[in-house]
N, C-alpha and C positions, 0 to 999 in steps of 0.2 A: 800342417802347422809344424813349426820346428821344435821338437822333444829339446833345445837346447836353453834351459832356463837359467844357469850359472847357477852358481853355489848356493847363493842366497835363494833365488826362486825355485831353485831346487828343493832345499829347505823348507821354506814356506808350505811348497805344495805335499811335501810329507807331513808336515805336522798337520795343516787341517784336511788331510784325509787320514789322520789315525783319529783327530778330535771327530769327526763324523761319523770315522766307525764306532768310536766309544759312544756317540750319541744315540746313533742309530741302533746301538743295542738297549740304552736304558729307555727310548722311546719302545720296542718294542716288548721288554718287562711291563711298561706301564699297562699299553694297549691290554696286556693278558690279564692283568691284574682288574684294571675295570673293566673288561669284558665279564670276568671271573663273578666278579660282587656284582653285574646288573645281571647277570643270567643266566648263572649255577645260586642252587641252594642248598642248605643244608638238610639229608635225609638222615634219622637215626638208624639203629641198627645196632642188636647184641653180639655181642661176640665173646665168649665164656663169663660170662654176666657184665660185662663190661657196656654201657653206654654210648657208643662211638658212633662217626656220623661220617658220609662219605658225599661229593658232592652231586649234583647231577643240575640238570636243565630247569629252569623254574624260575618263569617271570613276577609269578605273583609271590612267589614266597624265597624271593633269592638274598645273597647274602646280607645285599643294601637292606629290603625289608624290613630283614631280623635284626639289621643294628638302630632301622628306625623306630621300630617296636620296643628296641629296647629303649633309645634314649627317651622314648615317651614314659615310658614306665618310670623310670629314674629321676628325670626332670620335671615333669610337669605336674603340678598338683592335683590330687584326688579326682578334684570337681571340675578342672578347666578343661574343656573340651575343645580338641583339634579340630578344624573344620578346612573341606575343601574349597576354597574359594573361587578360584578360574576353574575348568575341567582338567586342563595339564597341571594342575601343580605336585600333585601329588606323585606324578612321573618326572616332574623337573627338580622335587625334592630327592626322589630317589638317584637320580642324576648326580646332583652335587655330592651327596654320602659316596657316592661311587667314587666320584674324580678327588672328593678329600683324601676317602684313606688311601685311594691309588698314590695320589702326589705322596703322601708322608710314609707309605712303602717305599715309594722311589727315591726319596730323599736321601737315605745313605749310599745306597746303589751312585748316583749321581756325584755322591761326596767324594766316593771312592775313586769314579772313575776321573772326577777332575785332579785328585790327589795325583793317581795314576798319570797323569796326563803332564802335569805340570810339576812332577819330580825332576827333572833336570833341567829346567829354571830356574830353580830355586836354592838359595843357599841354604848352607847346612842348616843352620839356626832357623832359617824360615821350613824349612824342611819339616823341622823336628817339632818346630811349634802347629803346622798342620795337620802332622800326622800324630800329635799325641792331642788335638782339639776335638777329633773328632768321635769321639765317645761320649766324653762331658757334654758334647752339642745335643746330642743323642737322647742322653740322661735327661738336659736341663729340658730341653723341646718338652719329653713327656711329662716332666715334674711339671712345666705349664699347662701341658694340656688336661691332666689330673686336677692341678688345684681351682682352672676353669670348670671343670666339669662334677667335679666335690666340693664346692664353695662358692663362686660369684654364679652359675648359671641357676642354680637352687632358688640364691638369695634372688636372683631377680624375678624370677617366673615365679617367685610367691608375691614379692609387690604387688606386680602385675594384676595377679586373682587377687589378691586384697581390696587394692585401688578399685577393681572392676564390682565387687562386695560392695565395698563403701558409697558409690555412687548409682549401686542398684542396676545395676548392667550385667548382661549373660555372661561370663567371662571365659571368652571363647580365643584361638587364637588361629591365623592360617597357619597350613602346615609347612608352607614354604617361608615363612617370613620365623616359623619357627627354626625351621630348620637353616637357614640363613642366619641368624641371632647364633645360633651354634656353633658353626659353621666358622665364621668371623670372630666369635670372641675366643675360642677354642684356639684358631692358627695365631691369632694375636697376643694371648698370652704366650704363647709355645714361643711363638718372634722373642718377645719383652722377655724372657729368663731368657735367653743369649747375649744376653747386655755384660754381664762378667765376663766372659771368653772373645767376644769383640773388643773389650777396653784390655783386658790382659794381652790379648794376642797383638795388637795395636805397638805396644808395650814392649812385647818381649821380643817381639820384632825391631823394633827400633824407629819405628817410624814418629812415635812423638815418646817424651818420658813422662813417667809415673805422676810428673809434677803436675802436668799440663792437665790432668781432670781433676787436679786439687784445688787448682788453679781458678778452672774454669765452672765449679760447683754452681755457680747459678744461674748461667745456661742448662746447666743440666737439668735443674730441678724444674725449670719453666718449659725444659723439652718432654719432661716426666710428665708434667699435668697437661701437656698439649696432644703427647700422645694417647695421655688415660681418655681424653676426652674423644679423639678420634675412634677407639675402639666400644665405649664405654658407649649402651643404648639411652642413657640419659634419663632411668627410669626412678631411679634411687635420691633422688634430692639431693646429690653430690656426694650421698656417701661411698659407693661403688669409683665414684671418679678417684676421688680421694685414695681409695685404699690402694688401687691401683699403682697410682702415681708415685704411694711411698711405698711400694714394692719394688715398683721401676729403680726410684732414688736409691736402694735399699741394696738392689744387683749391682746399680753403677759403681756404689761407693765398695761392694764385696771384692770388683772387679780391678779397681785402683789401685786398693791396700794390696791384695794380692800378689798383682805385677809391684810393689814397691818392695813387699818385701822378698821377692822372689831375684829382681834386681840388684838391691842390696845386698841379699846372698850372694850372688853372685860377684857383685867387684870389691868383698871383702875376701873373696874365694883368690881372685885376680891376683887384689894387690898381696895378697900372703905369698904368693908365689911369686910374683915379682921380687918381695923383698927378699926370698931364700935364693 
């Protein structure tokens, strides 16, 4: 075959073999990291009185385990009892705990290396707005996945054992469809607090202005309750959709004013300089 691709195929063929390698490395992070949580656990061990833990091999009690013991602990109420329903679920819950927190380890790893990657396509401005986004991403992601996990998944797994109370039923749950309810509403709110830094960055880039979500407020709010309802398990009588949806409403509009006034800053920044 002839090595002679010209300038441009030349081009081509370097850049996606440096995006392959950047790939091929955070694919390999990952692979370790969920290897890591389905099968090393943690062992304790003193060291000058100190409480410290070191990993080692261990199917039944590895890292995934311990964090699905914990979320049981934390979530689910007193009396409602987790049950195995197929024979695998209880290994295909352990599964998913694994591949969640893998993915959202690799998630900045992956930010970085796209960052890395597509720094000289990009103009300044667009530059400066991705590489100063991605911490706030960071932040907002966990402030979602915190107030799912301290607030709506409490509120709902008590319904649940209520409802199941009220009508005289054992109130028992799989562990897989628990752990899936987790699972889903957890990455979903993490998604929905990104709504400010997607309408800012939108913004500060230039691709539409600050107007255009002022503008367009009721689209937005019909896209608020469409998405509350896709994530939302529909247990709560619409309260939980609800809250959701003006939370969503709540980041859109944090995210508008922001870039407005951040905009505005800046072409009163402009025009003083023009004028001097």
């Amino acid at each position: 075959m002839s090595q002679d691709k010209g300038v441009l195929g030349g081009k081509l063929f370097t850049y996606v073999d440096e995006l392959l390698a950047r790939l091929k490395g955070t694919i390999i992070v990952f692979i370790i990291i969920f290897f890591g949580l389905f099968l090393l656990g943690p062992v304790p061990f003193r060291l000058d009185g100190y409480n410290l833990f070191y990993p080692f091999p261990s199917f039944y009690n590895s890292f995934s385990v311990v964090l699905l013991k914990l979320m049981e602990t934390t979530l689910v109420p007193p009396k409602m009892v987790l049950i195995n329903v197929a024979p695998f679920d209880i290994v295909v819950s352990v599964v998913y705990i694994s591949l969640a927190f893998s993915i959202s380890i690799v998630i900045p790893v992956l930010a970085f290396q796209f960052l890395s990657f597509s720094k000289t396509a990009l103009y300044p401005r667009e530059r400066k707005a991705v590489t100063f986004s991605i911490i706030p991403i960071l932040i907002l992601f966990v402030v979602g996945v915190v107030f799912a996990l301290k607030l709506i998944m409490p509120i709902l797994f008590h319904v649940i054992y209520a409802f199941a109370l009220d009508v005289d039923v054992l109130p028992t749950l799989g562990i897989l469809q628990f752990v899936s309810i987790v699972v889903l509403i957890t990455a979903g709110m993490g998604a929905i607090f990104e709504t400010p830094i997607i309408v800012f960055s939108l913004s500060y880039v230039g691709v539409v202005p600050p107007s255009f979500w002022f503008k367009n407020w009721r689209y937005a709010i019909i896209g608020a309750f469409f998405v509350a309802l896709l994530i939302s398990p529909g247990a709560t009588g619409g309260i939980m959709e609800t809250t959701i949806a003006l939370i969503i409403i709540a980041l859109y509009f944090s995210g508008a004013l922001l870039a407005k006034w951040i905009l505005d800053k800046r072409l009163r920044v402009e025009q003083k300089s023009t004028s001097t």
